[in-house]
N, C-alpha and C positions, 0 to 999 in steps of 0.2 A: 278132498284134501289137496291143500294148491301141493305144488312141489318146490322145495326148499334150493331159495336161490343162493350164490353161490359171491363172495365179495373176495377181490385179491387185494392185501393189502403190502406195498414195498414198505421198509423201514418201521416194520412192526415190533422192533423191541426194545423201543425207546421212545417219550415225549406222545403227542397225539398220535403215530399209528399203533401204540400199544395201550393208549387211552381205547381209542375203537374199538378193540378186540371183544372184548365183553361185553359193549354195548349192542355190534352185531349180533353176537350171538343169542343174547337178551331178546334180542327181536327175533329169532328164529332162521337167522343166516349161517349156515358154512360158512368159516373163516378160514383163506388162505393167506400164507403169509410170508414173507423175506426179509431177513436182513444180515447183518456182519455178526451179531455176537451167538454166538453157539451155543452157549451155557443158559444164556435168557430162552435162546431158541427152546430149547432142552427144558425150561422151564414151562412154554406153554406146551410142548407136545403132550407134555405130565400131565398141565393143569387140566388141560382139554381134549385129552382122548384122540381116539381114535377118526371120531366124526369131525375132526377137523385137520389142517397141514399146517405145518411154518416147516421149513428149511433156509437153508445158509444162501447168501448171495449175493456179489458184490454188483449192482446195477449198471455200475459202468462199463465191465465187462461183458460184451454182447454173445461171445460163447458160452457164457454160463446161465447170461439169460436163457438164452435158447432152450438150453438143456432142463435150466427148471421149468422152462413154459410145459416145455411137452411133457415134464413129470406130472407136473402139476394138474394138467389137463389129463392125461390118463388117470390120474385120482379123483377129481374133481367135475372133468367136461370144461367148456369154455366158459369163463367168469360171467357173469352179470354187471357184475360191477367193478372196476377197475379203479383204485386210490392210488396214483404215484406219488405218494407222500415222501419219501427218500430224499434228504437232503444236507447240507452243510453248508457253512454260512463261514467265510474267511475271520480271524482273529483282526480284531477293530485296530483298522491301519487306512494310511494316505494308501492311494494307488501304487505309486513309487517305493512303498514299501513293502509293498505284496510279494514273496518272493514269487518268481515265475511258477512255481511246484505244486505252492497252495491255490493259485491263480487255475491250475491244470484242473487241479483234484474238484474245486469247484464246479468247472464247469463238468468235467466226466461225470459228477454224480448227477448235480442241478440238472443239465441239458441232458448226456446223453444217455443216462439212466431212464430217464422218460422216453426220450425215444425208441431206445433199445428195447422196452418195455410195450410199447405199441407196433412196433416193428413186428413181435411177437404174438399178440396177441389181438391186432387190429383182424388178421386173415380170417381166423377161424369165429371171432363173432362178428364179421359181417358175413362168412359164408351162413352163420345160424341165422342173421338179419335181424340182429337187436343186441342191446347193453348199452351200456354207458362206462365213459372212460372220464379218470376227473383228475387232473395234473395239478397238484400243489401249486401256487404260486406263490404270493406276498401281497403285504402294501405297498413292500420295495418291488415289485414288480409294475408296477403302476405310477408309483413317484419313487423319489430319490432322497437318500439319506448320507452325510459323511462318513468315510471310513470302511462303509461296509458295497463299496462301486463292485467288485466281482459278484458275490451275492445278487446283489441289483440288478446286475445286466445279465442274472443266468436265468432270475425270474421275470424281467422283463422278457426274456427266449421262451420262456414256457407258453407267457403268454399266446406269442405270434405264432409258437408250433400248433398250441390247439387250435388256433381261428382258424390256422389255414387246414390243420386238419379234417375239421370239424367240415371245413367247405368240400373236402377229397371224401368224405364220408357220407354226404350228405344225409345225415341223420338217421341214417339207416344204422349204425351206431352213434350216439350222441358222444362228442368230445369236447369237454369244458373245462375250462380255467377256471380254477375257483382261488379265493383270498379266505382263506382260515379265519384271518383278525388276528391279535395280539392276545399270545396264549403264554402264562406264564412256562415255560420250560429249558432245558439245558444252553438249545441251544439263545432262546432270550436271553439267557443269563448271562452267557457270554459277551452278549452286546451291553444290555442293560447293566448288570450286574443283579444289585441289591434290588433296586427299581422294578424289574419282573415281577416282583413278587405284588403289585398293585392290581395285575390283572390275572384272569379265573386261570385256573390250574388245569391241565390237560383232559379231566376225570369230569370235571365240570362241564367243558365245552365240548367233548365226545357224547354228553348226556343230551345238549341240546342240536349236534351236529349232525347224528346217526340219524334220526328220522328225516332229517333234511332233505341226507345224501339220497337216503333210501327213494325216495318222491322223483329225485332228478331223472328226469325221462326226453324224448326226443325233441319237445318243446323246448328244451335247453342247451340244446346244441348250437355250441361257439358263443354261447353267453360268456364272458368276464362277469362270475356271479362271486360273491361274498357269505359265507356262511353268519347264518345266526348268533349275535354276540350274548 
């Protein structure tokens, strides 16, 4: 019987990392998981037992990283699979109109939420010498859209963070940018509005995403890859 690998997911209780949850587990994965709201928190510890973890946790704060890694990793061992999904997207404005705050908040989650998150967790699965780490990006990471430039330019960051990681790794953990695609959810709405709702819904594209994820292996490291639409 193989042994049951292990998937961390940031920003698990809202939009696609709370679409994921079930699908891993469907497949026979350990779910671990983080994010800000406590009471959703609280809702999958319920839904899902024992054999799995969510806790609280704000990404951009790199002390609380820390603290969860190592929780997490004494319950768990070091992930398999790492999803920096965790993100926010500024309220649809000119540049000049971004207050500086939201401009902050942006980047602290976008950028160094992910960093913080590899900072942690990069040591001990290359000490094990294997997993894979997959940093949310965009389209807007890739091209450019009006109104939403901070957004753009934190996934644009993601991008450059994983290549070059991925080259300081050399595959001996795989670290990849991936592009989700256009997934109807909160924060789409926000931009889009009504519009969102033309394309598939979180539940949808976790259904054809999770086996995806699950295949990404060392051959994939520092791809700019696009998951399955």
């Amino acid at each position: 019987m193989k042994p049951m690998k292990t998937v961390f997911i940031t920003g698990c209780t809202r939009g696609l990392g709370r679409a994921m949850v079930p699908e891993f587990i469907a497949h026979g994965w350990t779910v671990a998981g983080c994010g800000r709201d406590e009471a959703k928190l609280d809702e999958l510890n319920k839904k899902h037992g024992d054999a799995h973890w969510f806790r609280a946790c704000d990404v951009s704060d790199d002390g609380r990283v820390a603290s969860l890694c190592m929780e997490m990793m004494a319950a768990c061992g070091p992930p398999d699979l790492v999803l920096n999904n965790a993100a926010m997207v500024n309220r649809n404005a000119p540049i000049w109109q971004v207050p500086a705050e939201e401009f902050d908040r942006v980047v602290d989650v976008n950028i160094k939420g992910v960093a913080n998150v590899m900072r942690h967790l990069l040591p001990p699965m290359l000490k094990r010498g294997s997993g894979v780490i997959v940093n949310f990006s965009s389209g807007w990471g890739r091209c450019t859209a009006p109104e939403v430039a901070p957004y753009c330019a934190t996934k644009y960051a993601v991008e450059g963070l994983s290549q070059a990681a991925a080259q300081e790794t050399g595959g001996r953990v795989a670290v990849i940018p991936l592009n989700p695609g256009i997934i109807d959810t909160d924060m789409l709405r926000s931009c889009f509005g009504d519009e969102a709702a033309g394309f598939p819904d979180a539940v949808t594209w976790a259904g054809r995403a999770v086996p995806f994820l699950i295949r990404l292996g060392p051959k994939d490291n520092g791809k700019p890859l696009t998951a399955p639409g």
